[in-house]
N, C-alpha and C positions, 0 to 999 in steps of 0.2 A: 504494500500500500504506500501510497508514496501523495504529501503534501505536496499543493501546487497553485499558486498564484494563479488568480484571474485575468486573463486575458484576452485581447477578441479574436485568439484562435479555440478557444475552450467558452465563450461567452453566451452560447446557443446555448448546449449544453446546462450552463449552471443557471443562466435565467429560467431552463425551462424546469430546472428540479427547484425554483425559487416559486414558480408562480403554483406547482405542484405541491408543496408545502403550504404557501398560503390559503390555497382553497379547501386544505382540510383546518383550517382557523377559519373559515368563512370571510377570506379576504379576498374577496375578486380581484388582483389586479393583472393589469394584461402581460402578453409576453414584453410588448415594447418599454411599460414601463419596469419591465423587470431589465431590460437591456438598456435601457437609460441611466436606475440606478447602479449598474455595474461599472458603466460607464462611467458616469458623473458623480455617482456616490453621494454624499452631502456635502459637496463644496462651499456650498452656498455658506454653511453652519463648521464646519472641519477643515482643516490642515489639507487632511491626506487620507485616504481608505485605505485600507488594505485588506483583501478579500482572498481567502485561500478556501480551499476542499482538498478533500482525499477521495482520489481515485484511484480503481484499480479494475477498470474497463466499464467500470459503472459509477457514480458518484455515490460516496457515501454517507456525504457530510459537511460543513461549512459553517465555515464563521470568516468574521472582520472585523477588525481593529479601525475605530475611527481616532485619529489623534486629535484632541481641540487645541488651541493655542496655545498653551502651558504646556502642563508636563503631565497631563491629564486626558487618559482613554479610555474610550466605549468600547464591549463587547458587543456586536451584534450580530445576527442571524446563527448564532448558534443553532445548526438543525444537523442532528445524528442519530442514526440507527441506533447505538448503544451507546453505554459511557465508555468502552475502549478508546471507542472512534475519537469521541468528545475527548478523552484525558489525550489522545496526538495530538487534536487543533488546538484545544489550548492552552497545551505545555507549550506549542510551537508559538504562540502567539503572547505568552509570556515570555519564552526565549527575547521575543522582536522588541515586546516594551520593555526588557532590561537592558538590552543593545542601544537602545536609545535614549535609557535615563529618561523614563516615565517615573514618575514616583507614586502615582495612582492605577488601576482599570475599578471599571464599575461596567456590572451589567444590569440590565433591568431584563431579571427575570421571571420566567414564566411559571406556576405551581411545579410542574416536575423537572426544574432543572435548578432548584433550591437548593436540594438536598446537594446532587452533584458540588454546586459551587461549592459548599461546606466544607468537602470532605477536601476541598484544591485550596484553600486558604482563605478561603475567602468568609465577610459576615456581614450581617444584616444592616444596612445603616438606615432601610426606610419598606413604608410599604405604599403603593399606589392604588388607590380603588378604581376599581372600575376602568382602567387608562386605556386599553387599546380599543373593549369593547364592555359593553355593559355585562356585569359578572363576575368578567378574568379580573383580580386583583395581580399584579408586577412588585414585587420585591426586587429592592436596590440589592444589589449584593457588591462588596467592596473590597478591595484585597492593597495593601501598600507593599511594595516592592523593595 
């Protein structure tokens, strides 16, 4: 299995296990906007993305690192098969924030990837009601490096 940065030779591909992901969260959105934010990522709001998966003729999982203007990063799209998969992306993506003298990551997590964070160092610093959709409550989860 083998980490692998996003790019618009692999970008088909991970848009479409991104917008396949979403629509079991009841989030419609399209292929193009799935290849836009691959593309563009949140600029608007962030530094820099950085979007990796493991593959290994099939995609198995993903995440990205968004950096904000400090020394301060987002986990986002954390989506894996199991927590094997999860503990390579984001030992890998802890690897990158200590490469770079982050002194923060925060994800906002979803009910079953709490425990996960837990047990990688991470801890509770908030919880969010209702945030993406009415229901799913998001816990902060915080880790200093």
């Amino acid at each position: 299995m083998e980490i692998k940065r996003s790019n618009s030779n692999n970008e088909e591909r991970l848009a479409k296990f991104l917008v396949n992901y979403w629509k079991t969260r009841d989030m419609n959105l399209s292929l193009k906007w799935a290849k836009d934010y691959l593309k563009k990522g949140m600029t608007s709001e962030m530094k820099e993305e950085r979007f990796v998966f493991i593959d290994n003729g099939k995609i198995l999982g993903t995440i990205a690192l968004l950096k904000y203007y400090e020394n301060v990063a987002e986990i986002r799209d954390e989506i894996w098969k199991n927590n094997e998969i999860g503990f390579k992306l984001l030992s890998h993506i802890i690897k990158v924030a200590k490469k770079e003298k982050f002194r923060k990551l925060y994800s906002l997590a979803l009910k079953d990837k709490v425990g996960f964070y837990k047990k990688q160092g991470f801890v509770k610093e908030g919880l969010l009601k209702n945030h993406f959709k009415f229901g799913e409550d998001i816990t902060i989860m915080s880790k200093f490096l």
